[in-house]
LUMTI-941291 format. One record per residue (C-alpha): x, y, z. Coordinates in steps of 0.25 Angstrom, whole numbers, padded with zeros to 4 digits, always signed. Layout:
XYZ ...
This chain:
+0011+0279+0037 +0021+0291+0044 +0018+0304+0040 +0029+0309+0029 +0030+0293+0022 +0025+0293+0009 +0017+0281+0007 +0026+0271-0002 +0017+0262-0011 +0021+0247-0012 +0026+0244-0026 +0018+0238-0036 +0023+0223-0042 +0014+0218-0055 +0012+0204-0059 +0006+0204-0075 +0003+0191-0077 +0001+0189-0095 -0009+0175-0096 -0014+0170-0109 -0028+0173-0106 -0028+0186-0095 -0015+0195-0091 -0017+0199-0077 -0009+0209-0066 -0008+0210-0052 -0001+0222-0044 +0003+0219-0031 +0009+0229-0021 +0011+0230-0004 +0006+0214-0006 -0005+0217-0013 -0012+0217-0027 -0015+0231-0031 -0019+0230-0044 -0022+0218-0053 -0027+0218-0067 -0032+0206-0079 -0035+0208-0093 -0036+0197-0106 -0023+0195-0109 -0026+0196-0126 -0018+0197-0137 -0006+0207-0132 +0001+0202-0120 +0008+0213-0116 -0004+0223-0119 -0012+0214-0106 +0001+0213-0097 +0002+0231-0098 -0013+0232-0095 -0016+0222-0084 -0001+0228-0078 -0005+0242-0079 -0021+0242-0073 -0014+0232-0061 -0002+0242-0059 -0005+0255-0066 +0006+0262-0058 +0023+0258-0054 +0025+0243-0053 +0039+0240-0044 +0039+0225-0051 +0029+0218-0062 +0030+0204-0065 +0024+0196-0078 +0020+0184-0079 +0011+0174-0089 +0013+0171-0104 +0014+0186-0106 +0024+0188-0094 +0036+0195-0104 +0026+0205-0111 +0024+0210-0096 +0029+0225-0098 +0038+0230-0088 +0040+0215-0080 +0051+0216-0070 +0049+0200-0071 +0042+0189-0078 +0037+0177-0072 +0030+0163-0077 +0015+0161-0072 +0021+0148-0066 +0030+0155-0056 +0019+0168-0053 +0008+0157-0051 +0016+0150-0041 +0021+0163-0034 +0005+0168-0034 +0000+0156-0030 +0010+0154-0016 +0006+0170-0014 -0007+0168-0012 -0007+0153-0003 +0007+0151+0002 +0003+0136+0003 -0001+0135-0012 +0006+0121-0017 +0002+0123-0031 -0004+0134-0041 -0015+0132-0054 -0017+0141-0064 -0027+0139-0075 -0026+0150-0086 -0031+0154-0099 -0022+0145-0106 -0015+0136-0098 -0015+0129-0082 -0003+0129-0073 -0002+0120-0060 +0011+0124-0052 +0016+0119-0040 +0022+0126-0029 +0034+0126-0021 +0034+0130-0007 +0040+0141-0009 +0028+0145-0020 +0036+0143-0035 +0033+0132-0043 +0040+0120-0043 +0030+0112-0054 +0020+0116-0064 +0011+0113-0076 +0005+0119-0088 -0008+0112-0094 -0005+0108-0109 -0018+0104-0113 -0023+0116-0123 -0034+0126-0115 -0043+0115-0110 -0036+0117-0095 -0036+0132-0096 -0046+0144-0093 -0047+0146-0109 -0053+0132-0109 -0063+0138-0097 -0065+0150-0107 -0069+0144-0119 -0078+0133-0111 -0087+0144-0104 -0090+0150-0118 -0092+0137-0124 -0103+0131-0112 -0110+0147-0112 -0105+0146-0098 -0097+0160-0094 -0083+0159-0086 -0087+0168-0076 -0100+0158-0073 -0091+0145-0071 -0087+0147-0056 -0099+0144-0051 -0099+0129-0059 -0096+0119-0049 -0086+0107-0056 -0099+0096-0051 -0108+0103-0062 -0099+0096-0074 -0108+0086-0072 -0097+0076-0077 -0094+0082-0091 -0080+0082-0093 -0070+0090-0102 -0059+0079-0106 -0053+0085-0118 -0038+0094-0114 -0040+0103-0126 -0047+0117-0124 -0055+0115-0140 -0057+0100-0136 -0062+0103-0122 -0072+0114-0128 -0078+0104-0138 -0080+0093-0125 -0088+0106-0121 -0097+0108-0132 -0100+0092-0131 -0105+0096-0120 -0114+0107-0123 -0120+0098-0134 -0123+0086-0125 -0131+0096-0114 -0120+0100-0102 -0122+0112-0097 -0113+0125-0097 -0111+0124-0081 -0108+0109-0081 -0096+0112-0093 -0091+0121-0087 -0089+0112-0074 -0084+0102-0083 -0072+0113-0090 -0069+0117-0076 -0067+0103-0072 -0059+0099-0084 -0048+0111-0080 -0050+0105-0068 -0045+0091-0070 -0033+0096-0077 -0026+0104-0066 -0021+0092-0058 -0013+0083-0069 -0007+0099-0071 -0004+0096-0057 +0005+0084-0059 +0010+0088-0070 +0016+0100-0062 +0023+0090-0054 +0014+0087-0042 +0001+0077-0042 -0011+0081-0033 -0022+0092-0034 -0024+0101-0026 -0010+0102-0020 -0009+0100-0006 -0004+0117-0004 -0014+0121-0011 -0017+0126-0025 -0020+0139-0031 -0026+0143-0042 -0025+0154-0055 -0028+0158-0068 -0041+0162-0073 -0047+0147-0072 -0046+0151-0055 
């Protein structure tokens, strides 16, 4: 840089983003992430949103966005957006060919399709209670003794055929506990909850307004089930 020219930092853009289960931030300046932050969410919305923003971007932020189910508890916001719109956006930034994005939360899943230009022209919510959620994945890995942090080496082949039929989160547990009783093994339950998330992401799919899995731009993933 000449000599005599201050050195002008790039502003700071923050995106809070206010999930049922984890409230997360990300600061981005000059293109790239300078600060990122993610705690429980908890009882207190708003309480989440001011940590994770102030650890991701302790200092002046020139625009912050909020999004999630806490999106309007944001403090100091210049805009709000739906996860649905942010996913789509994220998604396309990060593989400009991207045809469609699935996010597998704490509570819920979304599938959205994308246009070419990278919003979404279709999309689809589960309505099945928690049994297609990472609360479902939660409450399984305590159930089967099996820790979350253990199941990414479990390959879907050792389910060794069991299946988990039932689309409630309390049904699906007791299918677990039958289970247990009749001798399966923590690693080949957990094959066999990861599958059943599984098996329900493409009618999401078609309910969203296009058939087929994976789509032909490719897909991308999100949420903590990722």
């Amino acid at each position: 840089m000449p000599a005599g020219n201050p050195q002008v930092a790039s502003p700071v853009f923050l995106g809070v983003d206010v999930g049922s289960t984890t409230t997360k931030a990300v600061a981005l300046s000059g293109g790239r992430v300078v600060g990122r932050s993610l705690k429980p969410t908890g009882e207190d919305f708003a309480a989440s949103a001011r940590a994770v923003a102030g650890e991701a971007a302790p200092g002046k932020r020139a625009f912050t966005v909020g999004t999630g189910y806490g999106r309007r508890v944001v403090s100091g916001a210049d805009r709000t957006l739906t996860e649905i719109t942010c996913l789509a956006l994220g998604a396309r930034s990060l593989d400009d060919k991207a045809a469609a994005c699935l996010d597998i939360g704490g509570q819920d899943a979304k599938f959205i399709w994308l246009t070419p230009d990278g919003r979404p022209s279709g999309f689809a919510l589960n309505d099945r209670c928690a049994a297609g959620t990472g609360r479902f994945l939660e409450l399984a890995a305590e159930r089967i003794g099996l820790p979350l942090g253990e199941w990414g080496e479990v390959e879907l082949a050792e389910a060794e055929g069991l299946t988990l039929s039932a689309t409630c989160g309390v049904f699906a547990e007791s299918e677990l506990v039958g289970h247990l009783a009749s001798g399966a093994g923590p690693r080949a339950l957990a094959a066999a909850s990861a599958l059943s998330i599984a098996l329900r992401m493409p009618p999401l799919a078609h309910q969203a307004g296009r058939p087929g899995m994976p789509p032909a731009g490719g897909l991308v993933l999100a949420g903590g089930v990722a």
